[in-house]
N, CA and C atoms as an extended XYZ file, in Angstrom:
468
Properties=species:S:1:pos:R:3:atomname:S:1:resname:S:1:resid:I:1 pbc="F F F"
N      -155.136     -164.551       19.075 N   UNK     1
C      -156.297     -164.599       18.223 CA  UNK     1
C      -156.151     -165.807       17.305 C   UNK     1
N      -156.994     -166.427       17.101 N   UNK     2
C      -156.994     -167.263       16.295 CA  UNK     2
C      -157.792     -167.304       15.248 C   UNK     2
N      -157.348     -168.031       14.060 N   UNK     3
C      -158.505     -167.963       12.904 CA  UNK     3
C      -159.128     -168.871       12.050 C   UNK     3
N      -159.972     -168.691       11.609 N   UNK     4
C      -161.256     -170.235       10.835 CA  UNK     4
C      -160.147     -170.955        9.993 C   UNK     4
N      -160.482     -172.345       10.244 N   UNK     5
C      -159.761     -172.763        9.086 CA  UNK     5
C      -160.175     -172.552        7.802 C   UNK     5
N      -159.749     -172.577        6.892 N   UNK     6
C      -160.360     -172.061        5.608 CA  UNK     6
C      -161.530     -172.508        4.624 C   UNK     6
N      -161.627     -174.321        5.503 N   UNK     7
C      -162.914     -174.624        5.173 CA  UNK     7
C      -164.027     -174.041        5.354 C   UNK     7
N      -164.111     -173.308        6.587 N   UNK     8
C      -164.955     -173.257        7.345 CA  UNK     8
C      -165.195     -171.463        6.952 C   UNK     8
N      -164.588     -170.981        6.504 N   UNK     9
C      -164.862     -169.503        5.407 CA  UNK     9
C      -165.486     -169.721        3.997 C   UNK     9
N      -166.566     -169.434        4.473 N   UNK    10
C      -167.831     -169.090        3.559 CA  UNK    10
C      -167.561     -167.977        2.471 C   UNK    10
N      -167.834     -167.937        1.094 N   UNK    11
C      -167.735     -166.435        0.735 CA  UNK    11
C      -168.609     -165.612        0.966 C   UNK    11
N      -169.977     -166.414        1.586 N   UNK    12
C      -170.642     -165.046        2.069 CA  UNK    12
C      -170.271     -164.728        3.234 C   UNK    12
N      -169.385     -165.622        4.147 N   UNK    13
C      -168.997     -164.695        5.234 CA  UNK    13
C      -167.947     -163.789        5.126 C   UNK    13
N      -167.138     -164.100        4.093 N   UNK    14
C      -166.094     -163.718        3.679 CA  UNK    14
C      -166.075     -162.132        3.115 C   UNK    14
N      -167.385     -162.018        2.333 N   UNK    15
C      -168.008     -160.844        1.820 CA  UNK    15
C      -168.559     -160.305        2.858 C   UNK    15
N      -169.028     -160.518        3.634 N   UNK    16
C      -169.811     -159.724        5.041 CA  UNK    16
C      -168.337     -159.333        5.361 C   UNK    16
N      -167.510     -160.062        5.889 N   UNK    17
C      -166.277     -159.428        6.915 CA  UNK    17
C      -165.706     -158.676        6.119 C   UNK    17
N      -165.733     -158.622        4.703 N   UNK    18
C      -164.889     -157.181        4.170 CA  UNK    18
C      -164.974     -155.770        4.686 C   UNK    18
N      -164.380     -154.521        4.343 N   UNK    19
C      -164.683     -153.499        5.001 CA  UNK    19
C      -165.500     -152.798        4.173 C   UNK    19
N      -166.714     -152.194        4.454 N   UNK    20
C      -167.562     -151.668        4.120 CA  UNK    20
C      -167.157     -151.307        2.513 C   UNK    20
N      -166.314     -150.208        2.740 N   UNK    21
C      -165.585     -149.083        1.772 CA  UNK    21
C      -164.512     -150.134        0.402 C   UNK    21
N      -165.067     -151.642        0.863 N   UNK    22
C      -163.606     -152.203       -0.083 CA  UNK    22
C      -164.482     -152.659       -1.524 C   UNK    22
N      -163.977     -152.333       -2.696 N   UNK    23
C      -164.805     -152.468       -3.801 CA  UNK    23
C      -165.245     -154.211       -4.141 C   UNK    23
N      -166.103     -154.338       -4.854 N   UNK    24
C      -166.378     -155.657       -4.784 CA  UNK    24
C      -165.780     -156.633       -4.985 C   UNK    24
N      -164.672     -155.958       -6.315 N   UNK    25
C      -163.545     -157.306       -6.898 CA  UNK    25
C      -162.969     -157.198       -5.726 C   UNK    25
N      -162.325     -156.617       -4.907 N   UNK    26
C      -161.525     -157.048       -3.580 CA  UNK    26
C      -161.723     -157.691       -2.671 C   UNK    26
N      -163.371     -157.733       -2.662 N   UNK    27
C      -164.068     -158.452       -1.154 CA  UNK    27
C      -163.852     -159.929       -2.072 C   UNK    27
N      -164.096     -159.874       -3.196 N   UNK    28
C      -163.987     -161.116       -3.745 CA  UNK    28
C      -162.928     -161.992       -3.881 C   UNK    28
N      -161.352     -161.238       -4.327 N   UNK    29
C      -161.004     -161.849       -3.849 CA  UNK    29
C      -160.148     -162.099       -2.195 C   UNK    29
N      -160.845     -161.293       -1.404 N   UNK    30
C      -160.278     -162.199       -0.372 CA  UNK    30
C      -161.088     -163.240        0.123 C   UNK    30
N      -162.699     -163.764       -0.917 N   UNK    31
C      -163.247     -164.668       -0.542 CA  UNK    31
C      -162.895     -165.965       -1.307 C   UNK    31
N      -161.910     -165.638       -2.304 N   UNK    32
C      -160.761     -166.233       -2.994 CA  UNK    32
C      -160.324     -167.391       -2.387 C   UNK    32
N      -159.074     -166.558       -0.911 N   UNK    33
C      -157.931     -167.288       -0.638 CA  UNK    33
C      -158.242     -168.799        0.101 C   UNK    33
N      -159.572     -168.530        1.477 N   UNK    34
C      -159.531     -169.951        1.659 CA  UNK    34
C      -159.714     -171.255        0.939 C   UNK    34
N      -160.249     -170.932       -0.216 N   UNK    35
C      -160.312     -172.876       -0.762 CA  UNK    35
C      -159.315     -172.858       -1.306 C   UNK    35
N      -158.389     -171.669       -1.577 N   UNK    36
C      -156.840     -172.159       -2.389 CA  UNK    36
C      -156.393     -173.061       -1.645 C   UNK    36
N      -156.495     -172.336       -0.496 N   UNK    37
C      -155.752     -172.972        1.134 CA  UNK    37
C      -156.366     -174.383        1.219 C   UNK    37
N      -157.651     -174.303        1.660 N   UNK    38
C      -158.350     -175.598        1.652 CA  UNK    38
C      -158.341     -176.538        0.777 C   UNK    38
N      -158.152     -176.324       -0.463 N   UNK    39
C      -158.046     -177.560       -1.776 CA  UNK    39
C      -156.486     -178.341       -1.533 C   UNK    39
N      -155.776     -177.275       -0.761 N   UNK    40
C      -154.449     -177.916       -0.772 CA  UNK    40
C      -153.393     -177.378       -1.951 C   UNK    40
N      -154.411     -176.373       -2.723 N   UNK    41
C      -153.533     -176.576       -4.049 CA  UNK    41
C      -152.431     -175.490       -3.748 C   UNK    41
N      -152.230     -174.484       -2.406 N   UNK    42
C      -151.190     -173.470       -1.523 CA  UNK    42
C      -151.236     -174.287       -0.131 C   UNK    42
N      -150.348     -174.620        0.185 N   UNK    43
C      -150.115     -175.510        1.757 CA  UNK    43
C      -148.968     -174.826        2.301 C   UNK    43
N      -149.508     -174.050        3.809 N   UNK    44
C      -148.501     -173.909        4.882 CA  UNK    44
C      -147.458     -174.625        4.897 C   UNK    44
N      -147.893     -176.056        4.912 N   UNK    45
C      -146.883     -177.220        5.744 CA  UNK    45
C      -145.938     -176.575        4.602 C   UNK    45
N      -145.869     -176.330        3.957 N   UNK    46
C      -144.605     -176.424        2.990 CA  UNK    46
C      -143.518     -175.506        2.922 C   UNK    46
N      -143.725     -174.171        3.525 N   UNK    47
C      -143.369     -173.000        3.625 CA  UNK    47
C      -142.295     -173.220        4.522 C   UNK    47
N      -142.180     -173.692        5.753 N   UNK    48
C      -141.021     -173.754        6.160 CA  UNK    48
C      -139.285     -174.524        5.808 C   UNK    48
N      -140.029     -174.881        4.459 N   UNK    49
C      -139.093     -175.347        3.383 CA  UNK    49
C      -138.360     -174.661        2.671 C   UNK    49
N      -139.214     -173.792        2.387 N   UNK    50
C      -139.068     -173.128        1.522 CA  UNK    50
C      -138.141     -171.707        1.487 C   UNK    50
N      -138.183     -171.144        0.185 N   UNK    51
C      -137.101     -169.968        0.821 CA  UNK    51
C      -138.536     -168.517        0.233 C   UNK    51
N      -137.423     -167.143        0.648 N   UNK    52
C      -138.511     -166.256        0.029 CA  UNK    52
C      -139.037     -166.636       -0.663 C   UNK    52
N      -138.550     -166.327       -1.897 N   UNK    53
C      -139.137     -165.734       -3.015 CA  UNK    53
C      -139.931     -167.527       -3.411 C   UNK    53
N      -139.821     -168.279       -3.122 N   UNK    54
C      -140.791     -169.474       -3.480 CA  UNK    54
C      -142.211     -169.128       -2.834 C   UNK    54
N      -142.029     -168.533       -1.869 N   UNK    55
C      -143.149     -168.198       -0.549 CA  UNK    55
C      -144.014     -167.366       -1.770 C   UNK    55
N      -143.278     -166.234       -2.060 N   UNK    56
C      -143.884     -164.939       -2.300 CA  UNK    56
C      -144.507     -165.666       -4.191 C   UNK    56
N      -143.526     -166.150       -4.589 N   UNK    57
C      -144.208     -166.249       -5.940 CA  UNK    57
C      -145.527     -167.305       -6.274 C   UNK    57
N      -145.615     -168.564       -5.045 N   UNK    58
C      -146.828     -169.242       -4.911 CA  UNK    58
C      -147.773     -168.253       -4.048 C   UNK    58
N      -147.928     -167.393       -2.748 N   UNK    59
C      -148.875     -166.509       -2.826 CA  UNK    59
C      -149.392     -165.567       -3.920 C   UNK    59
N      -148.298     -164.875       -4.787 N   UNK    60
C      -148.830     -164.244       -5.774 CA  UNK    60
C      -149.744     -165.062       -6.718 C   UNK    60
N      -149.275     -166.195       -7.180 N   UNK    61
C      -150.612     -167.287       -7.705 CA  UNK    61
C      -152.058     -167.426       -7.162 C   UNK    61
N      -152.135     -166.588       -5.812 N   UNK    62
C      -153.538     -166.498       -5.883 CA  UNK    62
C      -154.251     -164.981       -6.145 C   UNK    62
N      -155.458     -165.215       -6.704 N   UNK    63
C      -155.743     -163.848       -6.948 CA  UNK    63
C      -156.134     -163.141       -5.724 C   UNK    63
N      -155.820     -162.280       -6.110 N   UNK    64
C      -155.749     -161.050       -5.316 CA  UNK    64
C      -154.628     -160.758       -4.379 C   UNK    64
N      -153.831     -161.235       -4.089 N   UNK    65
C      -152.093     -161.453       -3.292 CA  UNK    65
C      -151.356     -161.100       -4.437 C   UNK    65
N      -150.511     -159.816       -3.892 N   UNK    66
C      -149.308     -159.137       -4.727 CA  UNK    66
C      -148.421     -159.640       -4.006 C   UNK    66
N      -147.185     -159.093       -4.012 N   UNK    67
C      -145.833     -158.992       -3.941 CA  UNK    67
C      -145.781     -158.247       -2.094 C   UNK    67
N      -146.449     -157.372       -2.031 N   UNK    68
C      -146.295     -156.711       -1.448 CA  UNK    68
C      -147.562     -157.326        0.106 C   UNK    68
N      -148.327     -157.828       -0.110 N   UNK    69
C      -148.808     -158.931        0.743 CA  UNK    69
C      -148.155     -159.698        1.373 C   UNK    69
N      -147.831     -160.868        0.233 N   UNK    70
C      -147.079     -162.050        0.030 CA  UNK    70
C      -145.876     -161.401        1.447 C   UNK    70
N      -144.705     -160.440        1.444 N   UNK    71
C      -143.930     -159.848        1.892 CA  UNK    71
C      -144.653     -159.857        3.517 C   UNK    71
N      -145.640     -159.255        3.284 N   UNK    72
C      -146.248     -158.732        5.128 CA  UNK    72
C      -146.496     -160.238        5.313 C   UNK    72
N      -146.413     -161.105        4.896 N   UNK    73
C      -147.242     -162.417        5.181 CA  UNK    73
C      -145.964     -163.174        6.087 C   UNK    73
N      -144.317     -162.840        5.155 N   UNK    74
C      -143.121     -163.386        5.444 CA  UNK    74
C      -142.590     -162.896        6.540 C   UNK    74
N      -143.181     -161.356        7.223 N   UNK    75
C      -142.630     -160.696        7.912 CA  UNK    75
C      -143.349     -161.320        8.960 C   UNK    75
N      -144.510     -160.766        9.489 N   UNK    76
C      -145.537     -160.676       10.147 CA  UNK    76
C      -146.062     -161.879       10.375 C   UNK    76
N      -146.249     -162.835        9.733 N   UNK    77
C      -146.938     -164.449        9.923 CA  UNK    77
C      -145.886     -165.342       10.149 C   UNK    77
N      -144.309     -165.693        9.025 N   UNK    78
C      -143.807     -166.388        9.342 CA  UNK    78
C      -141.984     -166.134       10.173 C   UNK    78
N      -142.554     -164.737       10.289 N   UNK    79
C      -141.205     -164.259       11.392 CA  UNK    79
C      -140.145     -164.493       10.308 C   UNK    79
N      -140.059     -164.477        8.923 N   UNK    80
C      -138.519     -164.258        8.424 CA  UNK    80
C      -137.647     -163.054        8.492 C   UNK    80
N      -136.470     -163.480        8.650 N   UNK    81
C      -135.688     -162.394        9.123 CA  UNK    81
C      -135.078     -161.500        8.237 C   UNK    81
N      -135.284     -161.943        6.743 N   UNK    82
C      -134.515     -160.908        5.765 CA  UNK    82
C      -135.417     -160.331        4.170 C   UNK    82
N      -136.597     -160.227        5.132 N   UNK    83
C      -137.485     -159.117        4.136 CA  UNK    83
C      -137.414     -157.981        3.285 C   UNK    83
N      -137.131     -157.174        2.427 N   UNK    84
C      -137.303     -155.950        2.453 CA  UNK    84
C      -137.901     -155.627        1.646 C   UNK    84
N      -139.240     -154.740        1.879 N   UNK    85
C      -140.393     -155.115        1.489 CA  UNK    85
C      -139.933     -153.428        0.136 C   UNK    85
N      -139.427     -153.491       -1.019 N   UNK    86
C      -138.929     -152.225       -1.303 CA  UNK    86
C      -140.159     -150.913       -1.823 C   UNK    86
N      -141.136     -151.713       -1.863 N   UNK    87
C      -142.525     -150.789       -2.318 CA  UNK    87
C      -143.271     -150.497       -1.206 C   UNK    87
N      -142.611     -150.134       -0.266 N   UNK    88
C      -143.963     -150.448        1.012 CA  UNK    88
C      -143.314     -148.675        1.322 C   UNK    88
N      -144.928     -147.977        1.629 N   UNK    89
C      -144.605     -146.866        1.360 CA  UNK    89
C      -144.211     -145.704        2.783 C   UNK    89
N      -144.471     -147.052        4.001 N   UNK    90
C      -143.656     -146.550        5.203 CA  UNK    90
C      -142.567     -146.504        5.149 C   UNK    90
N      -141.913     -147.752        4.720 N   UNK    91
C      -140.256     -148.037        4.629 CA  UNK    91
C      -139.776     -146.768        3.620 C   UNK    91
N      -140.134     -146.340        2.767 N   UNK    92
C      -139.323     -145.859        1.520 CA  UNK    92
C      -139.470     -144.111        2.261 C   UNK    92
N      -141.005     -143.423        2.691 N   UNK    93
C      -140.782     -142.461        3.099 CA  UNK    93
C      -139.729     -142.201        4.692 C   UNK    93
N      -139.799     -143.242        5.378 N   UNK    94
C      -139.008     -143.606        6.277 CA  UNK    94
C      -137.490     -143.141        5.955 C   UNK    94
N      -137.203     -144.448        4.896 N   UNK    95
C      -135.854     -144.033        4.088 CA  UNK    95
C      -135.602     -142.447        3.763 C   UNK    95
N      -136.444     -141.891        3.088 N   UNK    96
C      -136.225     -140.466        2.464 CA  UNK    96
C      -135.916     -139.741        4.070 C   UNK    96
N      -136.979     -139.816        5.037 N   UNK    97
C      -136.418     -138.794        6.037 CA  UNK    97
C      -134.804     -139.247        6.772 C   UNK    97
N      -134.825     -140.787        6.875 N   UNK    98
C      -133.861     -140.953        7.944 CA  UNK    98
C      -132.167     -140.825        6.547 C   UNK    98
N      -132.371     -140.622        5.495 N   UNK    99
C      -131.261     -140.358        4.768 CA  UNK    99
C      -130.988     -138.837        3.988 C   UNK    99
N      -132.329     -138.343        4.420 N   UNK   100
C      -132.271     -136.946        4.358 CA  UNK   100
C      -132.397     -136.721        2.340 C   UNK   100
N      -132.875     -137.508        2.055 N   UNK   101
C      -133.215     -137.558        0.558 CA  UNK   101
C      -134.736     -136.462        0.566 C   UNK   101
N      -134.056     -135.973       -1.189 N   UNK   102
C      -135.316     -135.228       -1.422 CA  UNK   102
C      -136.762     -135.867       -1.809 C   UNK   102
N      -136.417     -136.920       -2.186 N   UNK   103
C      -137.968     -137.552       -2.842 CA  UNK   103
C      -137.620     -139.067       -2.060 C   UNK   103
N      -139.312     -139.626       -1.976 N   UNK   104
C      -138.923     -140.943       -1.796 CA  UNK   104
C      -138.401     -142.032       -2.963 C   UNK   104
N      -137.242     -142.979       -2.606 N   UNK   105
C      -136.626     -143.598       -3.086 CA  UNK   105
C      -137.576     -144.945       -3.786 C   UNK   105
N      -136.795     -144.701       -4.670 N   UNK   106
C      -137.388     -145.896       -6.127 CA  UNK   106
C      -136.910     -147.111       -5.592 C   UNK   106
N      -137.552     -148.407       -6.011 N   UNK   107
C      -137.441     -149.495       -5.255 CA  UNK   107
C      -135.649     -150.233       -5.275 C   UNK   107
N      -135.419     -149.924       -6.426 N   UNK   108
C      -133.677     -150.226       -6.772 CA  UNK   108
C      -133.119     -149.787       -5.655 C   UNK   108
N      -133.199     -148.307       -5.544 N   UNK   109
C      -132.827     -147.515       -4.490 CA  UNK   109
C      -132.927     -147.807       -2.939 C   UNK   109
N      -134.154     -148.386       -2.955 N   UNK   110
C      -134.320     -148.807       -1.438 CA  UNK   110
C      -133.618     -150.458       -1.403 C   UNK   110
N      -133.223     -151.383       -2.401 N   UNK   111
C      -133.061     -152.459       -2.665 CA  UNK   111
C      -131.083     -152.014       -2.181 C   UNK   111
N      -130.698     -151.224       -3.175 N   UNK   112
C      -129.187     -150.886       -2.818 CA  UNK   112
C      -128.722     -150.054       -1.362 C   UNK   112
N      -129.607     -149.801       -0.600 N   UNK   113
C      -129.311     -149.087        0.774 CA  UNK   113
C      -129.863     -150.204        1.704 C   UNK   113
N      -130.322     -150.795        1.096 N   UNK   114
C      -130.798     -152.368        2.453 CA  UNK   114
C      -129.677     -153.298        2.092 C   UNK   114
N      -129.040     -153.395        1.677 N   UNK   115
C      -127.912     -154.867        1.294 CA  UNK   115
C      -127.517     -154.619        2.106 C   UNK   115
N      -126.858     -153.824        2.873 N   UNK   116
C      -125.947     -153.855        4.421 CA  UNK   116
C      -126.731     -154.111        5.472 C   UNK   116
N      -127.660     -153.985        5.424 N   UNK   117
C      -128.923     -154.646        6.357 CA  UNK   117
C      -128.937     -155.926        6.397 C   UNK   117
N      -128.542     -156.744        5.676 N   UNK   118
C      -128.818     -158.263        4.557 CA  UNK   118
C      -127.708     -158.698        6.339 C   UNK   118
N      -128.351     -159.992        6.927 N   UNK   119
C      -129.177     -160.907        6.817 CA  UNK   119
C      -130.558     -160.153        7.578 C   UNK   119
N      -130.396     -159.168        7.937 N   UNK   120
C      -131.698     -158.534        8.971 CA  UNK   120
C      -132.341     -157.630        8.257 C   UNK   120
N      -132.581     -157.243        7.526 N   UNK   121
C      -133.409     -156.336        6.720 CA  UNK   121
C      -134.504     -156.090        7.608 C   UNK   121
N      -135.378     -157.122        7.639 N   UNK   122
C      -136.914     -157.489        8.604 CA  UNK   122
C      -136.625     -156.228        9.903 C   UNK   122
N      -135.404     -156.368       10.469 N   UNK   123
C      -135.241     -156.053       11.942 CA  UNK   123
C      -134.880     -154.511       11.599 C   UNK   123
N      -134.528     -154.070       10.121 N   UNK   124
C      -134.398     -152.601        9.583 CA  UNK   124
C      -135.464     -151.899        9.352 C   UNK   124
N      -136.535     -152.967        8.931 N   UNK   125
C      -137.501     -152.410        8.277 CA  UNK   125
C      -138.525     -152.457        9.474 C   UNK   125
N      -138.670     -152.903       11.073 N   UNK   126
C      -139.171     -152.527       11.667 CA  UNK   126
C      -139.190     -151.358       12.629 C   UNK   126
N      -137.715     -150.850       12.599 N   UNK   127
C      -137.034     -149.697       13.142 CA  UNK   127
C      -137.626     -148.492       12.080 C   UNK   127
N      -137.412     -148.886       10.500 N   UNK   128
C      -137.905     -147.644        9.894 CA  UNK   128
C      -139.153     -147.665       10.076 C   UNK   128
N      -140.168     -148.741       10.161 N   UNK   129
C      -141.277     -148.111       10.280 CA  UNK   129
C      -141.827     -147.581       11.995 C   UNK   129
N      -141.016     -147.963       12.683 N   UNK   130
C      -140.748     -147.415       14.072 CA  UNK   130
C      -140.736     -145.691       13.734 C   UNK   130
N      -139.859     -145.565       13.023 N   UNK   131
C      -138.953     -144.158       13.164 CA  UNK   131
C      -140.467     -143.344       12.485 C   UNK   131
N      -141.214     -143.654       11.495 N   UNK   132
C      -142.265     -143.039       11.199 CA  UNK   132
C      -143.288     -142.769       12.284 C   UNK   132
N      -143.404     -143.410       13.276 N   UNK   133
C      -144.552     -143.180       14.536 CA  UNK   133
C      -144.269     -142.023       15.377 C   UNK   133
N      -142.784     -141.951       16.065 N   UNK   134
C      -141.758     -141.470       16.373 CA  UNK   134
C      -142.118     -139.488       16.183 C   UNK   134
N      -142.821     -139.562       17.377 N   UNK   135
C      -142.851     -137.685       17.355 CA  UNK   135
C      -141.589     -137.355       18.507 C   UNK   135
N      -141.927     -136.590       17.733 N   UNK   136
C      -140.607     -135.297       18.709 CA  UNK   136
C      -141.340     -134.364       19.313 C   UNK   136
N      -140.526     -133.611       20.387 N   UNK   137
C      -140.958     -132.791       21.482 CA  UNK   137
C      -141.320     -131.514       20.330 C   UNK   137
N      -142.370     -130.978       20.809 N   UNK   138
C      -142.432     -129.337       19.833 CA  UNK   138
C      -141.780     -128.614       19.358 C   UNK   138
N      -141.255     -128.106       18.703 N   UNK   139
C      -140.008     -127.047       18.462 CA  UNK   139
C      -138.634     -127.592       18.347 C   UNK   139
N      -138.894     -129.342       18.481 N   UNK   140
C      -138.059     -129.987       18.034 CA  UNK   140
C      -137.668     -130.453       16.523 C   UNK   140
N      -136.458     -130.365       16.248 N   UNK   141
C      -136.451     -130.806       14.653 CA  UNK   141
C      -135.199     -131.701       14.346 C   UNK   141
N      -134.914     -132.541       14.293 N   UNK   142
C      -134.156     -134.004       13.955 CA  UNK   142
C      -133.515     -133.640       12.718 C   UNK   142
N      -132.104     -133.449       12.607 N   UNK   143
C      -131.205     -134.062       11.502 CA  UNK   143
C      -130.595     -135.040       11.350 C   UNK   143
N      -130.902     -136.219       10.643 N   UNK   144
C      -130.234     -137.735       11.329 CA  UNK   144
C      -128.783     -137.511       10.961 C   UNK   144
N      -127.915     -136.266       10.067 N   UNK   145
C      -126.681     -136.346        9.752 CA  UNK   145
C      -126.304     -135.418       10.647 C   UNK   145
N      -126.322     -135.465       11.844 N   UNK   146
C      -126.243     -134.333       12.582 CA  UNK   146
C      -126.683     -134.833       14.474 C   UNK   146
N      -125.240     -135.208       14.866 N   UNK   147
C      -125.435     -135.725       16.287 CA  UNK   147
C      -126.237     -134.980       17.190 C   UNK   147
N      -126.944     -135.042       18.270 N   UNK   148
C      -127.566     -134.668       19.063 CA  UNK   148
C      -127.102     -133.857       19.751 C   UNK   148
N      -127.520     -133.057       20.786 N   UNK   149
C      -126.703     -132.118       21.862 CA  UNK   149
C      -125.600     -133.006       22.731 C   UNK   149
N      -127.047     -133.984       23.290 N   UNK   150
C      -125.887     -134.741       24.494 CA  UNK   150
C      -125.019     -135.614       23.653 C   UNK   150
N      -125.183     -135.510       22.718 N   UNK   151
C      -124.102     -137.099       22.213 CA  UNK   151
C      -122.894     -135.993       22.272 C   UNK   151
N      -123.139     -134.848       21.453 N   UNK   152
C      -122.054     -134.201       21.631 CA  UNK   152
C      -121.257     -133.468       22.501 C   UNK   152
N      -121.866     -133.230       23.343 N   UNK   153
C      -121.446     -133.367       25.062 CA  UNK   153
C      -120.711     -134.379       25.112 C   UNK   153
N      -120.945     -135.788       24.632 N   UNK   154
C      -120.201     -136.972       25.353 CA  UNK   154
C      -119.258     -137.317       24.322 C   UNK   154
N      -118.827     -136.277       23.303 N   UNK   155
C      -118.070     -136.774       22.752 CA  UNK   155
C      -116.748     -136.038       23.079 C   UNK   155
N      -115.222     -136.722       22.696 N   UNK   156
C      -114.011     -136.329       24.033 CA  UNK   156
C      -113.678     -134.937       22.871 C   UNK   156
């Protein structure tokens, strides 16, 4: 798929392609981002220079791009490999089931159980949000601290 260059995004097209249900300041600003893009005053070319958090703190300079954008942008657009997106609310409920925690984990929390992940986080955080899709057979019920039948069969 490919997409308009940003000249060529209108804000009234920009406002038409929003989703019905999205309130107005939002359609607005995502009719925002192309002339950031287009003025030059946020440039691609530059990004592969760059490291995270330079990425993430010049997207947050435009309105309407959080932290948590900025992040899907590093994952998902420029393939970096050591994301971890700690507010993203697949990853964290993810975390709570696959660590068997009672509540989902506060971002510190998800920040101190990803460092052993560190340089792949990205490649953690697509497995946890894997593991959320992830049904089980009926009457099945998963303890991740707690080996499987056959593993334990195969163990001596």
């Amino acid at each position: 798929m490919s997409f308009p260059l940003p000249k060529r995004c209108s804000r009234s097209v920009m406002m038409r392609c929003a989703p019905p249900a999205s309130p107005p300041e939002g359609r607005f600003r995502s009719a925002t981002s192309p002339p950031v893009f287009a003025s030059g005053e946020l440039s691609v070319e530059h990004f592969h220079a760059w490291d995270d958090e330079e990425i993430i703190a010049h997207l947050c300079g435009v309105r309407g791009i959080g932290r948590w954008t900025a992040e899907m942008y590093l994952i998902f657009h420029l393939g970096r490999p050591d994301v971890l997106p700690v507010n993203d609310i697949g990853i964290n409920r993810a975390i709570m089931r696959n660590y068997g925690l009672d509540a989902m984990p506060k971002p510190a929390a998800v920040k101190a159980l990803g460092e052993p992940w560190r340089p792949w986080a990205t490649v953690a955080c697509w497995y946890l949000w894997r593991s959320e899709d992830t049904q089980l057979p009926a009457g099945t019920e998963w303890d991740p601290g707690k080996a499987s039948p056959a593993r334990q069969a195969e163990a001596p």
